[in-house]
C-alpha positions as CSV (number, residue, x, y, z in Angstrom):
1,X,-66.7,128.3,-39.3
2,X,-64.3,130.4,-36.9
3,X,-61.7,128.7,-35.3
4,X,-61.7,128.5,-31.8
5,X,-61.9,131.2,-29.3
6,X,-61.1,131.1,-25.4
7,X,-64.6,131.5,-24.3
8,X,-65.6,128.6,-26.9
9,X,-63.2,126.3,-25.2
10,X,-64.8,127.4,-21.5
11,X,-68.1,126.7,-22.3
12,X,-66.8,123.3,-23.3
13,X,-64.4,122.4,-20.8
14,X,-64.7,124.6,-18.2
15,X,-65.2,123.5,-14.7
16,X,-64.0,122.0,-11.6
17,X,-60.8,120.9,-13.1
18,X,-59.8,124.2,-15.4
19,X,-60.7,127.6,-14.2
20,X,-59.8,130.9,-15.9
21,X,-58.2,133.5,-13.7
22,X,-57.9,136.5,-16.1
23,X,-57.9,137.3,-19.7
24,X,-56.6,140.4,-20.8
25,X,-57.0,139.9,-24.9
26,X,-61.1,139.0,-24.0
27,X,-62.9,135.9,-24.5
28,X,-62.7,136.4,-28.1
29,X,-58.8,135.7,-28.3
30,X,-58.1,132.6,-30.6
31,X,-56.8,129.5,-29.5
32,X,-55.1,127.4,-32.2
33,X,-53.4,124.3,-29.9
34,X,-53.1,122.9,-26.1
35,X,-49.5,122.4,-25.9
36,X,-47.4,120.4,-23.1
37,X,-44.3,122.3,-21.9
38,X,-42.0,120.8,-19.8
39,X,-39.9,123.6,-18.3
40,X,-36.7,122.4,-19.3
41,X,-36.7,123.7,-23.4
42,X,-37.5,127.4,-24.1
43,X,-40.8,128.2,-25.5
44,X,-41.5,128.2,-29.5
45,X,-43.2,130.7,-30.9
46,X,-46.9,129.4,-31.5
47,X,-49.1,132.5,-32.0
48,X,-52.4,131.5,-30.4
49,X,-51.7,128.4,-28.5
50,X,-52.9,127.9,-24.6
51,X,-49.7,126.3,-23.0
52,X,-49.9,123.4,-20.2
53,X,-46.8,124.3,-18.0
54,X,-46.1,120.7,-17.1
55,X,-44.0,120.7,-13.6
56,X,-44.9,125.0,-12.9
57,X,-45.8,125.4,-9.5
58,X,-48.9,128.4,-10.1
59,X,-46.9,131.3,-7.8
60,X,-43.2,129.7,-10.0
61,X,-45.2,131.2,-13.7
62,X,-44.2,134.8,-13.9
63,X,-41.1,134.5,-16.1
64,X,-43.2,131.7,-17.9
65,X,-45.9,134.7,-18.7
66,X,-43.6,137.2,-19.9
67,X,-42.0,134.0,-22.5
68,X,-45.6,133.4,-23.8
69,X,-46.2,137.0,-24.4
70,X,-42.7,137.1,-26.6
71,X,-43.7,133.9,-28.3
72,X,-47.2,134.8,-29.1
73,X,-49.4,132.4,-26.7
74,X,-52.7,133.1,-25.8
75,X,-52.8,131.8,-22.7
76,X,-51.0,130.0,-20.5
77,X,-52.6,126.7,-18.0
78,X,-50.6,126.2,-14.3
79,X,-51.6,124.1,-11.5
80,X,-52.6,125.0,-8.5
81,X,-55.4,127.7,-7.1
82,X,-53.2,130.6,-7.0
83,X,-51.2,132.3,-9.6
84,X,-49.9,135.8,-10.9
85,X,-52.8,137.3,-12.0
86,X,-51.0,140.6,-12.2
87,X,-48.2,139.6,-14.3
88,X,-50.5,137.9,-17.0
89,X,-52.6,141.1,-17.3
90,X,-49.3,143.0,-17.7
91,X,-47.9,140.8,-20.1
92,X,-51.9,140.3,-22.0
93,X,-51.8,136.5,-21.8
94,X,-54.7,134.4,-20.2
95,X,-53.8,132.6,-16.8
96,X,-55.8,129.5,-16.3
97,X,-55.5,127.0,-13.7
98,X,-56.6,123.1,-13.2
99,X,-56.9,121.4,-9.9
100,X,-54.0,119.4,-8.0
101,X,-55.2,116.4,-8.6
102,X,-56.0,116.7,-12.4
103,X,-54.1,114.3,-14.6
104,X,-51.6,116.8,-17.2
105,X,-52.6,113.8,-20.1
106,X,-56.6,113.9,-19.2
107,X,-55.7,117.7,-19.2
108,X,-54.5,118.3,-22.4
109,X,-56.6,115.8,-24.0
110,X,-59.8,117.8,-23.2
111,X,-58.5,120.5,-24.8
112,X,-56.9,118.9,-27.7
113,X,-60.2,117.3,-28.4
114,X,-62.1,120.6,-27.9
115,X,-60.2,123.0,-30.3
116,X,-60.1,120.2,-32.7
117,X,-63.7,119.4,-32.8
118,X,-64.5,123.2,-32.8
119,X,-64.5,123.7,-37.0
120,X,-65.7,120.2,-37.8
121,X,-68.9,119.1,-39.0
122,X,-68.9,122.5,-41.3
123,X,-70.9,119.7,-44.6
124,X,-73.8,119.2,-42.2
125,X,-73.5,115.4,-42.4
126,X,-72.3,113.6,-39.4
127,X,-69.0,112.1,-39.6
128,X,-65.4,112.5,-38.1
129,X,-63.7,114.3,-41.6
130,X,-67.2,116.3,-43.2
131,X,-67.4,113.6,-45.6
132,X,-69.8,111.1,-44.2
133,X,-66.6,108.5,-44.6
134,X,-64.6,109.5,-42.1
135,X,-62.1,106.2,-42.8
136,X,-58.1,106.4,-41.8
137,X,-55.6,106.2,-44.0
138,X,-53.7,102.9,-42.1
139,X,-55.4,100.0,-43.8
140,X,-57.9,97.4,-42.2
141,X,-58.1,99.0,-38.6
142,X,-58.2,102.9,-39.5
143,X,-59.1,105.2,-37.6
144,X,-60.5,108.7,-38.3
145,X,-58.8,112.0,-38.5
146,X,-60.2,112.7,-35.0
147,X,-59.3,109.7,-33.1
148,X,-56.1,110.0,-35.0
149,X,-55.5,113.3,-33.0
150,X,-56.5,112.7,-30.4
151,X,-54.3,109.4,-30.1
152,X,-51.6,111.7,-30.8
153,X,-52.3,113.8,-27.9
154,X,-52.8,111.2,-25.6
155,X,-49.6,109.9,-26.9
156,X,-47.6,113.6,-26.7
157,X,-49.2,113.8,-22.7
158,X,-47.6,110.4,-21.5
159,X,-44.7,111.4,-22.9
160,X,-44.7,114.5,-21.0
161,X,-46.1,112.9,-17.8
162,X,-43.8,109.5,-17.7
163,X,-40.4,111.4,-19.4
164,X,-40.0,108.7,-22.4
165,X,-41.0,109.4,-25.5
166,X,-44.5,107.1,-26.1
167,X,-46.1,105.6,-29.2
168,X,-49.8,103.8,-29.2
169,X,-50.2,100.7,-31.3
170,X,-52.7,98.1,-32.4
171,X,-52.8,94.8,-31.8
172,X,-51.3,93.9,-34.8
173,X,-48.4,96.0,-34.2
174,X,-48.9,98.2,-36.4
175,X,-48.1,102.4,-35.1
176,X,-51.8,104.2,-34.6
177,X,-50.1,107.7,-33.0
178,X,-47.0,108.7,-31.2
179,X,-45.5,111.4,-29.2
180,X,-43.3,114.7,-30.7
181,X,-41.9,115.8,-27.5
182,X,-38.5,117.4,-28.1
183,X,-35.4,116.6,-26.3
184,X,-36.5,112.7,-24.9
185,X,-34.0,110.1,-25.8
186,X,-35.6,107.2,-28.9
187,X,-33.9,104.2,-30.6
188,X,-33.3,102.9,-34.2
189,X,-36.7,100.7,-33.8
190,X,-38.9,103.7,-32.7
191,X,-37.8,105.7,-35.7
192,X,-38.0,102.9,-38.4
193,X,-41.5,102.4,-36.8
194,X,-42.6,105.5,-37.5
195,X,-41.4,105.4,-41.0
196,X,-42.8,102.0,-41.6
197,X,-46.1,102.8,-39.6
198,X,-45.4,99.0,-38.1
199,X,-42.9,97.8,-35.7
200,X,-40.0,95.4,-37.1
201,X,-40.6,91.5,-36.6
202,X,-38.2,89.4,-34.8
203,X,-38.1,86.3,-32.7
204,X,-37.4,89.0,-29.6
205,X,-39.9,91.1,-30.4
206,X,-42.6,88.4,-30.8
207,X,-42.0,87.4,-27.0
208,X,-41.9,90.9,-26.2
209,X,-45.4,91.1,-27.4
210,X,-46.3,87.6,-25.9
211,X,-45.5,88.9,-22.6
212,X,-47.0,92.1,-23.0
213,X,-50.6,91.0,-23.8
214,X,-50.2,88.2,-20.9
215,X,-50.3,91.0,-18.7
216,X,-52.9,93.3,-16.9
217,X,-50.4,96.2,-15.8
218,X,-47.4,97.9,-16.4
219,X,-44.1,95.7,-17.5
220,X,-40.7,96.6,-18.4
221,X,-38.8,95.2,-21.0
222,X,-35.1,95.1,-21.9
223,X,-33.9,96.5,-25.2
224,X,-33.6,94.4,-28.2
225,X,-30.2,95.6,-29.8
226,X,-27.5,96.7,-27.8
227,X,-27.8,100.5,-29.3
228,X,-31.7,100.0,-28.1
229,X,-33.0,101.3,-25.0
230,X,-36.2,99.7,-22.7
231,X,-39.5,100.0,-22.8
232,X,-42.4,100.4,-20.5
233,X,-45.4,99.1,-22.1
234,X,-49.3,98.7,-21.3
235,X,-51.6,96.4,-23.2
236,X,-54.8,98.4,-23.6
237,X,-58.2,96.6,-23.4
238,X,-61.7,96.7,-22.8
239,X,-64.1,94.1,-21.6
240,X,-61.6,91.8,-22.1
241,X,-61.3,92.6,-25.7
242,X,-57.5,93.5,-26.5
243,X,-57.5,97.0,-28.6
244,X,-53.6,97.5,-28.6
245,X,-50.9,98.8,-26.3
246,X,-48.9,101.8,-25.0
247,X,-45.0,101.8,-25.2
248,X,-43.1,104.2,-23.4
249,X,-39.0,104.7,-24.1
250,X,-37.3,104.3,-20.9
251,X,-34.1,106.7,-21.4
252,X,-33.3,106.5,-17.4
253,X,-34.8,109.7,-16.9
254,X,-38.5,108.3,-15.8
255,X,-40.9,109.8,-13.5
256,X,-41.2,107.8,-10.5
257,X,-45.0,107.1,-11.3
258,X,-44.1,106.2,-15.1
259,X,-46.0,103.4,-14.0
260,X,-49.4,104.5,-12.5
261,X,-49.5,107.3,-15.2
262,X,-49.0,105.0,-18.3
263,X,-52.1,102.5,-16.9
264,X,-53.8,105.9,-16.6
265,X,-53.1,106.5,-20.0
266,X,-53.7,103.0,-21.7
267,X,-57.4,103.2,-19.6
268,X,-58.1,106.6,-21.8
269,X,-56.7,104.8,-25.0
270,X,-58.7,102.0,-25.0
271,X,-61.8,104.7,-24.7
272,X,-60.4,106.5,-27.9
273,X,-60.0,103.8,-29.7
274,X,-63.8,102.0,-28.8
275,X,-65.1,105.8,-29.6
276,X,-62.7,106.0,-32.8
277,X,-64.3,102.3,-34.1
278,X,-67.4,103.6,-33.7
279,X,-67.4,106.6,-35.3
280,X,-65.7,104.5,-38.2
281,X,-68.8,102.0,-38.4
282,X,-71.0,104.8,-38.4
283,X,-69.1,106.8,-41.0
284,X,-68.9,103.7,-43.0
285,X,-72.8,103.1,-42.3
286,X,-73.4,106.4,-43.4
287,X,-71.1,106.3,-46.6
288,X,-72.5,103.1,-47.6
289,X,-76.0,104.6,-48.0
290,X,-75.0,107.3,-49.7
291,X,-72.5,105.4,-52.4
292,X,-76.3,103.1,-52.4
293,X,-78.6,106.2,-52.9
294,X,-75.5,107.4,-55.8
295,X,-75.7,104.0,-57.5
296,X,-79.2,103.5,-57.8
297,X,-80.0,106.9,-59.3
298,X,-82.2,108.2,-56.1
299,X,-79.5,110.8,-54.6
300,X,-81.1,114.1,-55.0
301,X,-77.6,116.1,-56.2
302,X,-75.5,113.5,-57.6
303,X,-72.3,115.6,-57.7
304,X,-72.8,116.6,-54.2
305,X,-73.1,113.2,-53.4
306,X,-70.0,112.5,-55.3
307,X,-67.8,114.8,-53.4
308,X,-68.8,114.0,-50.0
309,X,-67.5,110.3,-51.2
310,X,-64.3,112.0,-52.3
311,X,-65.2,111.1,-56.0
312,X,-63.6,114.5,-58.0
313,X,-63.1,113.2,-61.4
314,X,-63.5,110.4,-63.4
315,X,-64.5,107.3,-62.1
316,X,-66.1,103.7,-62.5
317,X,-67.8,101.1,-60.6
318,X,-66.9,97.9,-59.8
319,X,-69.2,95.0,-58.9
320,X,-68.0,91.9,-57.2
321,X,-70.0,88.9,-56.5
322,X,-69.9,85.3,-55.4
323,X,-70.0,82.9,-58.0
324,X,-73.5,81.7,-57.7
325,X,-73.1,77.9,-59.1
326,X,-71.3,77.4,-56.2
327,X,-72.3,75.8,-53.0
328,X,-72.2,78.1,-50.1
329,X,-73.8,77.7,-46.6
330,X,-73.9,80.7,-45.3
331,X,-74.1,83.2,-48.5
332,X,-75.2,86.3,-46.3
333,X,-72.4,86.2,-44.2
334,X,-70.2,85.1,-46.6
335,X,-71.2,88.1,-48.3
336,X,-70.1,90.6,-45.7
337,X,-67.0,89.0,-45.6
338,X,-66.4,89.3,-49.1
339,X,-67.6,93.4,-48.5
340,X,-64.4,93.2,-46.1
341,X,-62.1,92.0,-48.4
342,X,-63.4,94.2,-51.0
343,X,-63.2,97.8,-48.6
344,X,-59.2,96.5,-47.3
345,X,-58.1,95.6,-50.5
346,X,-59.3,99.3,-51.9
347,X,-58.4,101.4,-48.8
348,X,-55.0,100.2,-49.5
349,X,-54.6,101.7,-53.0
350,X,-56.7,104.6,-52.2
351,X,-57.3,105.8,-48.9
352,X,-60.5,105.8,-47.1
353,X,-62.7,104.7,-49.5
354,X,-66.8,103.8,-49.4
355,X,-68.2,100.1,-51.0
356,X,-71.3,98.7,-50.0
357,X,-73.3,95.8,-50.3
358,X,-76.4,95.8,-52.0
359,X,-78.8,92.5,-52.5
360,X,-75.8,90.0,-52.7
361,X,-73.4,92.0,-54.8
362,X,-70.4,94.2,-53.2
363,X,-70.1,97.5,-55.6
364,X,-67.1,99.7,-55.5
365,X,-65.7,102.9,-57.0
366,X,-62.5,102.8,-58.5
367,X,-61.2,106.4,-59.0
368,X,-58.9,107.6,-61.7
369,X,-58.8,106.8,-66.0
370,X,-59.1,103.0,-65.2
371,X,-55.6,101.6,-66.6
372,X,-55.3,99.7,-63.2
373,X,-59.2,99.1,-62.5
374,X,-58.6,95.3,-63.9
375,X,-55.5,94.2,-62.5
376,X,-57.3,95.6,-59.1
377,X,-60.3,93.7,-59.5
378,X,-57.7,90.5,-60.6
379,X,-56.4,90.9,-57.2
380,X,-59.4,91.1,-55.5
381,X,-60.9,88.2,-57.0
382,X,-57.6,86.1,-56.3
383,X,-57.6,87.0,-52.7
384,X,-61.3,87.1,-52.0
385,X,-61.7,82.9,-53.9
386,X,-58.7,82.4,-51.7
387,X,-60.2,83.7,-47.9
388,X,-63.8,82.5,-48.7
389,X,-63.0,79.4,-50.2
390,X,-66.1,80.4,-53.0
391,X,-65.0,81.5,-56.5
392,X,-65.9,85.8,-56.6
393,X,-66.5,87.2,-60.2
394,X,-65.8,91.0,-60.9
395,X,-67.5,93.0,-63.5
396,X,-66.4,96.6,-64.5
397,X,-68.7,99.6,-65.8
398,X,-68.0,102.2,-67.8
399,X,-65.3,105.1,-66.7
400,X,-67.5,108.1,-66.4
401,X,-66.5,112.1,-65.5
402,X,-67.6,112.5,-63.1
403,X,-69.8,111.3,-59.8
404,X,-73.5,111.9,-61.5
405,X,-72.5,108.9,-64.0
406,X,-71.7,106.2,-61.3
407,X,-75.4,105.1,-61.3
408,X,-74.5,104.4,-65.3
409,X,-71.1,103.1,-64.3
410,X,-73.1,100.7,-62.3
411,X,-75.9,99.3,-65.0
412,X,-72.9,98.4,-67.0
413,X,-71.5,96.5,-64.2
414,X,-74.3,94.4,-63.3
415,X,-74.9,93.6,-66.8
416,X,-71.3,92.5,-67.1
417,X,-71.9,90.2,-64.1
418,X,-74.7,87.8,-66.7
419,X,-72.1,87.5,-68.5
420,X,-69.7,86.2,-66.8
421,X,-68.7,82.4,-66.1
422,X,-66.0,80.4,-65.0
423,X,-63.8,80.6,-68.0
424,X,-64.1,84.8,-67.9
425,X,-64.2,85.4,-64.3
426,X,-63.4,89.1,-64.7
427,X,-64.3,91.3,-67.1
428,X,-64.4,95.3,-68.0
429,X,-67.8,96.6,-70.3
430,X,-65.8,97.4,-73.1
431,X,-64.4,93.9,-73.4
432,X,-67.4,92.3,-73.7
433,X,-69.6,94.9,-75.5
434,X,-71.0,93.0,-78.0
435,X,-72.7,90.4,-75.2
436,X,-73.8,92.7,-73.1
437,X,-75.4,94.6,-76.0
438,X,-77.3,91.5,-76.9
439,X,-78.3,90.6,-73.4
440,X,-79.9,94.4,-73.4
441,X,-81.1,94.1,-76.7
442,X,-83.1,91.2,-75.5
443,X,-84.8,92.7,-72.6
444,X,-85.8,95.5,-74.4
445,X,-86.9,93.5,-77.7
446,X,-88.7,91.0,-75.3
447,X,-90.8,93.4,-73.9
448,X,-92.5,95.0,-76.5
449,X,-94.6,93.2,-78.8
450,X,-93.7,95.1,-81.9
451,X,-89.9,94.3,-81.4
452,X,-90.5,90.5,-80.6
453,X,-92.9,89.6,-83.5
454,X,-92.1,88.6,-86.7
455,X,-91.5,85.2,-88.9
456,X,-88.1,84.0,-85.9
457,X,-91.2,82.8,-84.4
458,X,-92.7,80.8,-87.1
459,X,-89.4,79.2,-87.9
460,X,-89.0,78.1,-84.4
461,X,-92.4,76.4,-84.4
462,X,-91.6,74.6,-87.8
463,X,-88.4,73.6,-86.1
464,X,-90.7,72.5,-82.9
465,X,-93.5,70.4,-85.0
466,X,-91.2,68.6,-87.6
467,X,-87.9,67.6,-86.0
468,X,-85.7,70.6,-88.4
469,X,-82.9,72.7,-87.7
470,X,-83.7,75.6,-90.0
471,X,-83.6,78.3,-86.7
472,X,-79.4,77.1,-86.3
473,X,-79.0,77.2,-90.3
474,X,-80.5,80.4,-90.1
475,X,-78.0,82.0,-87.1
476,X,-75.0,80.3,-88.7
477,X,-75.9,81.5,-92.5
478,X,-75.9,84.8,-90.6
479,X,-72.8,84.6,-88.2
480,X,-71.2,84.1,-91.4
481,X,-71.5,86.7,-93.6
482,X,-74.6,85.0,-95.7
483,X,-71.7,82.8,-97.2
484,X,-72.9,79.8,-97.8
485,X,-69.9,77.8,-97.7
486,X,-68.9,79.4,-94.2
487,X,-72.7,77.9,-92.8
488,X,-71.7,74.8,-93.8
489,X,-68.6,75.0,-92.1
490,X,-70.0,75.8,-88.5
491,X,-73.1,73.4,-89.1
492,X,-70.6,70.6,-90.1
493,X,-73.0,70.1,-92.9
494,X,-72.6,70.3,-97.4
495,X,-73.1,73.6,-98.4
496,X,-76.1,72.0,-100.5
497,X,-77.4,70.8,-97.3
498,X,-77.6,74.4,-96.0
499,X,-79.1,75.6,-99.2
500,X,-81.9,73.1,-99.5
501,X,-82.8,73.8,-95.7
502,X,-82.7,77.9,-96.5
503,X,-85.2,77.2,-99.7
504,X,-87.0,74.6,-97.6
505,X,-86.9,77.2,-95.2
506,X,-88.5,80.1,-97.4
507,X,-91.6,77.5,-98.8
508,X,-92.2,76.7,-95.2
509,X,-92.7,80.1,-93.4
510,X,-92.5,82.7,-95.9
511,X,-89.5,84.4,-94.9
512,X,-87.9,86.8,-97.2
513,X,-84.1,86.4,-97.2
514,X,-83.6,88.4,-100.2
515,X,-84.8,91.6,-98.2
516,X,-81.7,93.0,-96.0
517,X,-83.9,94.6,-93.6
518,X,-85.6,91.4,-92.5
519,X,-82.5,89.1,-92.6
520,X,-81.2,92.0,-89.5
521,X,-84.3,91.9,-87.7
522,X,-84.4,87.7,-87.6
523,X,-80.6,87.8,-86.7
524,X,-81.1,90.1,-84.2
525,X,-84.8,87.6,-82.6
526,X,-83.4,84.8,-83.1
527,X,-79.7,85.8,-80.8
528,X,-81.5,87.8,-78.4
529,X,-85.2,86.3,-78.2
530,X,-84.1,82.6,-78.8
531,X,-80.8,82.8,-77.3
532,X,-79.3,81.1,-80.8
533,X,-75.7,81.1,-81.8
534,X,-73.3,79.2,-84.5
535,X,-72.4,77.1,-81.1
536,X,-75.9,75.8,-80.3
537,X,-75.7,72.2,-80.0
């Protein structure tokens, strides 16, 4: 899709608060950013961007044209009714205006949100990144791409309206978005913040915080170091919920209605970031039913699929579970909590990242070769018995190529999950190949009639009428190599023991044991069909 053009942005945003006064380029002039411009820094050279002259009086803008010309602006926002028509069509830059009373934050905002959303939703599913996902990179909490921006514009607006530079944070302190306005005054704390993504614990800070979220406006708080500087923070809520807060740097240089603006400006963050958890549950909704339609086979372009999930190469699925001899109250909602843990634990190696919970079991792809998959689902397992208090069992599929496997993937996951038990709470296919070929075996051999008839069932009724244990002699005779000293071994028995029982065995049913053919096939019924091993008791 194109990007976005001046007239594109005036059908969205135009109206009492923004009017257009001339545009010499045309309508059709492309507008790549709303950026905030102060006065007091000259102007960058950002072909296509519509700048917001922050503190220009309308009639003041003529020089301000002629520097947007030079550095390549398409336009240029003042406030006020009147402005210099003439020297914006001499100098071929648009000349907008917004009304008096029109907030510069709300302002730019608007039109950050508009020239953003203008190329999205180009995959023709809904979601806030084309994918249908639409989760944030920051762990349990995320937000997506496009409440990420527009956090940041909010964030990049208070700054420019309250002079300090401002940052936006959850309640868990950790940094959603902050400002990038050049030349306002920050601290050591502010810039480990933003390298850490989360502000530094201390004593001082936790009674900052304390303070903070005890109050319903503005308050002002001393620095924490003697190279810090103060803050003016906001705790940002709605319907008594508390979403996060608004810190503003107070370098002595604030406006005198720091105060009024950043309340303004927490009451718009808290609507970002209600609209930005939405969009998340409904990109996660949306994901979850396609990963669903991948796994069970019924998406009708698999690869496509695939992609949208951000699944590119090869893959497997992971299946997690609670353990189902164990006694839990409330399994449905223990369930969804265990789906949490699952999606956190996940996003945090990989990014956004889709699971879903299907009929009691939590599934997960795990991109990449699979080196890692089990220490992963390890982790998972640890953390999840921990939280829920209920043991959690993990099975691993089979890495496939590619997305149009993971419904493969899958079946070899859930037939990992019979398998497993307290002593092998976690397991990957490939380690326990041989039981879950059996277990298949067995549903396949059990129904068809030709596969599950034959003289395995004769010996179990002679075993039923007359008190024998020919059927175990059998298995372990078998699980042995046909060695008749290594029966006797697992049976605990003489080897003439086992080969009176096998000739016994041979009068009684008419079994064959010299043929090779028929010694596989009653190995094969009597492990699969009667579920008999050298350790039956």
């Amino acid at each position: 899709m194109d990007a976005c053009t001046l007239g594109d942005l005036l059908d969205a945003a135009a109206g009492p608060a923004l009017r257009l006064h001339t545009a010499p380029a045309g309508l059709g002039a492309p507008v790549t950013e709303a950026v905030l411009h102060d006065g007091a820094t000259p102007l960058p050279r950002q072909p296509g961007a519509l700048l917001l002259a922050v503190g220009v009086r309308a009639a003041d803008a003529g020089p301000l044209l002629e520097a947007a010309a030079r550095a390549g602006l398409t336009g240029v926002v003042v406030r006020g009714t009147d402005g210099p028509v003439e020297a914006a069509e001499t100098h071929g830059v648009a000349l907008l205006s917004v009304a008096e009373d029109a907030p510069w934050h709300r302002v730019h905002l608007l039109l950050a949100s508009t020239i953003s959303a203008r190329p999205a939703g180009v995959s023709g599913e809904p979601g806030v990144d084309g994918t249908g996902l639409g989760e944030g990179g920051i762990g349990e909490g995320g937000f997506g791409d496009a409440g990420l921006g527009d956090l940041f514009a909010l964030a990049d607006a208070i700054a420019v309206a309250t002079g300090g530079a401002t940052a936006v944070e959850d309640p868990r302190q950790r940094l959603l978005a902050y400002s990038a306005v050049p030349g306002q005054p920050v601290d050591e704390d502010r810039r480990q913040g933003i390298l850490g993504r989360q502000v530094p614990a201390s004593a001082e800070n936790t009674e900052q915080y304390r303070r903070l979220f005890a109050a319903d406006r503005p308050v002002r708080l001393p620095a924490l170091t003697g190279t810090g500087l103060p803050r003016l923070a906001m705790p940002v809520r709605a319907g008594g919920e508390t979403l996060g807060s608004v810190w503003v740097i107070d370098g002595g240089t604030l406006a005198p209605d720091a105060e009024a603006t950043l309340a303004q400006g927490a009451s718009t963050a808290a609507l970002l970031l209600l609209r930005a958890r939405a969009a998340r549950e409904l990109a996660r909704h949306r994901g979850g039913d396609l990963l669903r339609r991948l796994l069970d086979g019924t998406a009708d372009d698999p690869a496509t699929a695939a992609a949208r999930l951000g699944v590119d190469g090869p893959a497997r699925v992971a299946a997690f579970v609670l353990d189902s001899a164990a006694s839990v109250p409330d399994a449905e909602r223990t369930a969804l909590r265990l789906l949490d843990v699952v999606r956190l634990q996940c996003e945090a190696r990989y990014g956004r990242h889709a699971c879903v919970l299907l009929d009691g079991v939590v599934y997960a792809v795990l991109p990449g070769p699979g080196e890692r998959h089990r220490g992963l689902a390890e982790d998972i397992v640890a953390r999840a018995g921990q939280a829920l208090r209920v043991p959690v069992r993990a099975a691993l599929g089979e890495v496939v190529p590619g997305g149009d496997g993971l419904a493969d993937s899958r079946a070899d996951a859930d037939l990992v999950l019979r398998v497993l038990d307290a002593e092998l709470p976690v397991a990957v296919v490939d380690e326990v190949r041989a039981r879950v070929t059996l277990l298949r075996l067995a549903e396949v051999m059990g129904g068809r009639r030709e596969l599950s008839a034959g003289g395995w069932r004769r010996v179990l009724a002679y075993d039923a009428g007359h008190g024998t244990e020919y059927a175990r002699t059998l298995v372990c005779w078998f699980d042995a190599g046909c060695d008749m000293a290594g029966a006797a071994r697992l049976l605990a028995v003489h080897p003439n023991t086992c080969r009176y029982r096998l000739r016994q065995l041979r009068q009684h049913t008419g079994i064959d044991l010299d043929d090779p053919d028929e010694r596989l096939v009653l190995w094969l019924q009597l492990r699969t069909l009667a579920g008999l091993s050298a350790a039956t008791p």
